[in-house]
N, C-alpha and C positions, 0 to 999 in steps of 0.2 A: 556390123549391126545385126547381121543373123543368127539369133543364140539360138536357131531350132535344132542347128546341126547338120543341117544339108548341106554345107560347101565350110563345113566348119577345118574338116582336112586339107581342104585349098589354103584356106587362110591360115592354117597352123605349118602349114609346110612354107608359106609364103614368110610369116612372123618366122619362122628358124632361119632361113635363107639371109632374111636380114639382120639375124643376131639377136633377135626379140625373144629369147627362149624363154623367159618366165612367160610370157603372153602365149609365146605358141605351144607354151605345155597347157597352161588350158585350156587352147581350142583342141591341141589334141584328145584334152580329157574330152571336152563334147563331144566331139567325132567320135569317139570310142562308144559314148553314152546313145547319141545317135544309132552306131550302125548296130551295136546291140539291142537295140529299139526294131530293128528292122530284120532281127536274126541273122544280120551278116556278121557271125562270129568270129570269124578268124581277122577281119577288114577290124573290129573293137579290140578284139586281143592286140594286133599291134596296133591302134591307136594310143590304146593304154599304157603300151610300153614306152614306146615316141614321147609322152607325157611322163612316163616316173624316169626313165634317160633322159628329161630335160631338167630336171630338179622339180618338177610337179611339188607344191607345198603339203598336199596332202597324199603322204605315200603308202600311209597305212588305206586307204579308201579305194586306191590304183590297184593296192596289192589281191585286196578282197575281191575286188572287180577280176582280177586276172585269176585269181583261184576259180572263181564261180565259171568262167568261163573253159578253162582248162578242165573241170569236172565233166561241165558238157561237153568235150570234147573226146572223154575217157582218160586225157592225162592224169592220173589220181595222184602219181610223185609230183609232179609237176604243181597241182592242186595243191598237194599238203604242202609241197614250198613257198607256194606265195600264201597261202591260210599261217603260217607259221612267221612269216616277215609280218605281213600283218598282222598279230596278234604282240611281235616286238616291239609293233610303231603307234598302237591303240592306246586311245584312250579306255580308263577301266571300265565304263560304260557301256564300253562295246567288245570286251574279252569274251563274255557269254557266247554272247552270237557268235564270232568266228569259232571260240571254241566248238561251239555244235556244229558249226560247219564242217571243220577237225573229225568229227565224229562220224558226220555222215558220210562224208568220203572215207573212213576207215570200217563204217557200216556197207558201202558197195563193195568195198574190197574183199569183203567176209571176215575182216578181223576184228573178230567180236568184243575182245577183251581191250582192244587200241580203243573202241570204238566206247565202250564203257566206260573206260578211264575220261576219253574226250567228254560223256556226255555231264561225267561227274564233277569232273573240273568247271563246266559251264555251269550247271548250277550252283557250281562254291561261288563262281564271279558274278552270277545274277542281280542283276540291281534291284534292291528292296520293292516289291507289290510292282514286276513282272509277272503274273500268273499267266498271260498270255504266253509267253517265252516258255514259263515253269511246263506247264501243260505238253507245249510242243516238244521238249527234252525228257519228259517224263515218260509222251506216246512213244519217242526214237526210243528211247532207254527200253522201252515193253517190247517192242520187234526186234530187238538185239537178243533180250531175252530170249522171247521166243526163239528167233533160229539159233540160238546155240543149247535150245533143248529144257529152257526152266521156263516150263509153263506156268510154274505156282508164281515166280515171282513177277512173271509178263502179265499174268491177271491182275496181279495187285496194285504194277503201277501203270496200267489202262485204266482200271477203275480209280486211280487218284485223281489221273491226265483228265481222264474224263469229268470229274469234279471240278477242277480247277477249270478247266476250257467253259464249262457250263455260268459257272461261277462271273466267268471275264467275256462270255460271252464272244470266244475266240471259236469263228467259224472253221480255218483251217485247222486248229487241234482237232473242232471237235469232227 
């Protein structure tokens, strides 16, 4: 009965135990959802894995879960492999997003050019009047610029990012 997630790992360890693995892959997904809720990272990291090794129905969503956390962690290979399972298992809706995700993890890495390519590909996948999305892949794409030294072209798409955030009224781009 407790969908908050506080004893959602008892009860998913409990559902495996008895063979209940579709059930206890989702409490394991809550538990994950939970302790990441609480910045106990590594306790959701493996929740979430507990949940896509049980057959979790949603793998592409487990896998994103575990790249973002694997980022926080400094994993950045480890990141780009589950941003990369997930982006196999997506729906085209959501290729954008992990794509930029893709991106940002190869923008910490300093590889500016991986990190371009990422940010380009997510705008080819954008789903038609995201300008919110557009905005935020436009500013990554300007500070890629920048630290690899083309400031002509980092002004131009700051000043687009900036139109469009203004535009969509997206307070994170802007």
């Amino acid at each position: 009965r407790d969908r908050s997630g506080a004893s959602a790992g008892g009860i998913a360890q409990h559902l495996g135990a008895a063979g209940r693995e579709a059930e206890a892959a989702e409490w394991f997904r809550l538990a994950g959802l939970h302790a990441r809720g609480l910045y106990a990272n590594a306790e959701a990291l493996a929740h979430f894995r507990e949940a896509l090794g049980l057959g979790h129905p949603d793998p592409a969503t487990l896998h994103e879960e575990i790249g973002d956390l694997l980022t926080l962690a400094g994993d950045y290979a480890g990141a780009l492999e589950s941003y990369e399972a997930a982006a196999a298992l997506t729906p085209a809706e959501r290729v954008a997003a992990i794509a930029h995700r893709i991106g940002l993890v190869h923008h910490r890495r300093g590889e500016w050019e991986l990190a371009e390519s990422s940010f380009v590909e997510a705008l080819a996948a954008l789903p038609e009047g995201d300008s919110a999305l557009e905005a935020r892949l436009l500013a990554d794409r300007s500070l890629t610029a920048s630290r690899r030294g083309d400031a002509e072209e980092a002004q131009a798409l700051a000043e687009h990012a900036l139109e469009l955030a203004a535009a969509a009224g997206d307070r994170r781009a802007l």
